[in-house]
C-alpha positions as CSV (number, residue, x, y, z in Angstrom):
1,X,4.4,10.0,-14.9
2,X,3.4,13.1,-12.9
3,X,2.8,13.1,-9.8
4,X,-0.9,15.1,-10.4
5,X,-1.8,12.3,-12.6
6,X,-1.0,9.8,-10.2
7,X,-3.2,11.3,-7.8
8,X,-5.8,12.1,-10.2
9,X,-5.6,8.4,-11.6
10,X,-5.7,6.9,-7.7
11,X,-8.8,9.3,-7.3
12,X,-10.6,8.3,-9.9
13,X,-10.7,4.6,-9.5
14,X,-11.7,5.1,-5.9
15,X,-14.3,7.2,-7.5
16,X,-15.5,5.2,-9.9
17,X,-15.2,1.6,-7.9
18,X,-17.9,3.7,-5.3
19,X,-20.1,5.0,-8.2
20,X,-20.1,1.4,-9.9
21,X,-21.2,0.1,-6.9
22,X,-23.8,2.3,-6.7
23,X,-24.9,1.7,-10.4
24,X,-24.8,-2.4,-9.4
25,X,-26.9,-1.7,-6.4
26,X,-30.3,-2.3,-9.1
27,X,-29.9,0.6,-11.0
28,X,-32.1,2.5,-8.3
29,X,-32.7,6.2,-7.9
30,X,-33.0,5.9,-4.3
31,X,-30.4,3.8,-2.0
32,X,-30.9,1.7,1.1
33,X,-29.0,2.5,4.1
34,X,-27.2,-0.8,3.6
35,X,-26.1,0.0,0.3
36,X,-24.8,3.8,1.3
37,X,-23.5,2.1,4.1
38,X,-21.3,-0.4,1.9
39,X,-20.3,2.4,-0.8
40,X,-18.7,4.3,2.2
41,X,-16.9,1.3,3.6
42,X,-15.6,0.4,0.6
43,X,-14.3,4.3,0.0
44,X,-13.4,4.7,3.9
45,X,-11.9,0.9,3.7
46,X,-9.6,1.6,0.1
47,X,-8.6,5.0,0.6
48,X,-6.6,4.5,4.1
49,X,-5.3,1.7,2.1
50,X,-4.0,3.1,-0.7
51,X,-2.6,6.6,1.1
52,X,-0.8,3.8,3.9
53,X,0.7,2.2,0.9
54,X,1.8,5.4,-0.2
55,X,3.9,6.5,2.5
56,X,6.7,3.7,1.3
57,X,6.7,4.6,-2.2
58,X,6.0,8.5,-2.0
59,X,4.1,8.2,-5.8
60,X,1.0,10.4,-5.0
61,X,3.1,13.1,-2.9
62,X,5.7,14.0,-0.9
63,X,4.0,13.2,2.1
64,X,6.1,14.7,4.4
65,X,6.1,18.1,3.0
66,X,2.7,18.0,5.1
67,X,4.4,17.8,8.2
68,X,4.0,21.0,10.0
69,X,7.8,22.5,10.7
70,X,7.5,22.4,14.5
71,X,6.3,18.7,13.9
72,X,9.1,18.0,11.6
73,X,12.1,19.7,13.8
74,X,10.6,18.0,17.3
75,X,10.8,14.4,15.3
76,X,13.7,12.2,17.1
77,X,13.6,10.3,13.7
78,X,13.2,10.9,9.4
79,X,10.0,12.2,8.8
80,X,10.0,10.1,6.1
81,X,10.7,7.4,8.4
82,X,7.5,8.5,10.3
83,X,5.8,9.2,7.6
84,X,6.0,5.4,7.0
85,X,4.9,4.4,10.5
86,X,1.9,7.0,9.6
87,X,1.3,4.6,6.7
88,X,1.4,1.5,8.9
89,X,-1.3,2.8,11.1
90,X,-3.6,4.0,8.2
91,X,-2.9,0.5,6.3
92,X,-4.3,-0.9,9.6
93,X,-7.4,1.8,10.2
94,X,-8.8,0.9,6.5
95,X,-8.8,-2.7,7.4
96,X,-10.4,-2.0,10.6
97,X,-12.8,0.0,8.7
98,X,-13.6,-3.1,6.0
99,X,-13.6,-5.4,9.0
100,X,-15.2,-3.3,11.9
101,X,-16.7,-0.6,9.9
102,X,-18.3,1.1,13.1
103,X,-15.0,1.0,15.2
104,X,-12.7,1.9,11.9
105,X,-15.2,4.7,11.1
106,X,-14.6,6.3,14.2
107,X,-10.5,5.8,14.0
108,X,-10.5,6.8,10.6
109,X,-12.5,10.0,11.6
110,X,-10.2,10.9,14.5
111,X,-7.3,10.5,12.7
112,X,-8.9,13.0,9.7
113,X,-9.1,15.2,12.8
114,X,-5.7,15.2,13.5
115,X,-4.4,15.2,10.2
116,X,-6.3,18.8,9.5
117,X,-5.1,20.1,12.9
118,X,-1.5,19.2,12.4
119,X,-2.2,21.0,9.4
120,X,-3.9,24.1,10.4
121,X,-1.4,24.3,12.9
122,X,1.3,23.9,10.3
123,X,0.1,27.6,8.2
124,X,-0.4,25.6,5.0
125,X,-2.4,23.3,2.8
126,X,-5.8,25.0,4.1
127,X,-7.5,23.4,1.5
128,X,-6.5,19.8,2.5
129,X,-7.5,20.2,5.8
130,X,-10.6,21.5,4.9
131,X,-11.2,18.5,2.8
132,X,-10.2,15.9,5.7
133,X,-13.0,17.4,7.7
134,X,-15.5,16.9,5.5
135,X,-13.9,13.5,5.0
136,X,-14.0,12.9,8.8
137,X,-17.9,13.8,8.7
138,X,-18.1,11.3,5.8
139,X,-16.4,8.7,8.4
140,X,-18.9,9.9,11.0
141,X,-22.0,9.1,8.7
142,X,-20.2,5.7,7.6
143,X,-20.4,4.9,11.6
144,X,-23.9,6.1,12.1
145,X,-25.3,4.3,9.1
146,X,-23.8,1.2,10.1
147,X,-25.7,1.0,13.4
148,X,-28.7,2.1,11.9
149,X,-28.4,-1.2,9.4
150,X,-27.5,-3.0,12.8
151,X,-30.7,-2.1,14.4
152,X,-32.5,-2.6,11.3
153,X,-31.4,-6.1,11.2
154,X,-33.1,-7.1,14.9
């Protein structure tokens, strides 16, 4: 199997477990805050999940072919060795993010941050750091919807 389909395949279950729950939220036009609140937990819970999980079995990508050279050459280990303690600590951010969605929101976002700086710095995959920083901004709403729902619920 290619690796494009495996990422394609992994991106759209994620995709279509967030727009079934949408579709079982009362087949309604316009969602509560609770409801857009859960759809991005779920997606901001998974995806660290899944990309964690990754890092062991290197199916979706080579992950560190993302490692910026100067990171790469500075490492006192593998990089797939790090790449795997990378995975550990995303594994343990989505949980964070299912079980303490604000707190998690905010790791998950900061570590998006870092990811597309490491990134930028690196000269390459523009286009996937562009896309973590939109997905940190997605982790930033996730965080300020859930207090919203919080203070909706006193």
């Amino acid at each position: 199997m290619q690796k494009g389909y495996k990422i394609f395949s992994v991106i759209s279950f994620v995709t279509f477990s967030a727009v079934f729950h949408l579709i079982l939220i009362k087949l309604n036009f316009m969602a509560t805050i609770k409801q857009l609140q859960s759809t991005l937990k779920l997606t901001f819970g998974i995806v660290p999940i899944v990309a964690g999980l990754d890092k062991f079995t290197n199916l979706l990508t080579n992950w560190a072919d993302y490692l910026a050279p100067a990171i790469k050459t500075g490492l006192p280990i593998d990089p797939s060795t790090f790449m795997k303690i990378v995975g550990v600590i995303e594994i343990v951010a989505g949980i964070i993010v299912l079980l303490r969605p604000i707190i998690g929101a905010y790791i998950v976002m900061a570590w998006l941050i870092c990811i597309a700086l490491q990134l930028i710095a690196g000269g390459h995959y523009f286009d996937v750091a562009v896309r973590d920083l939109v997905m940190a901004i997605g982790a930033f709403t996730l965080a300020q919807l859930t207090k919203i729902n919080a203070e909706n619920k006193r």
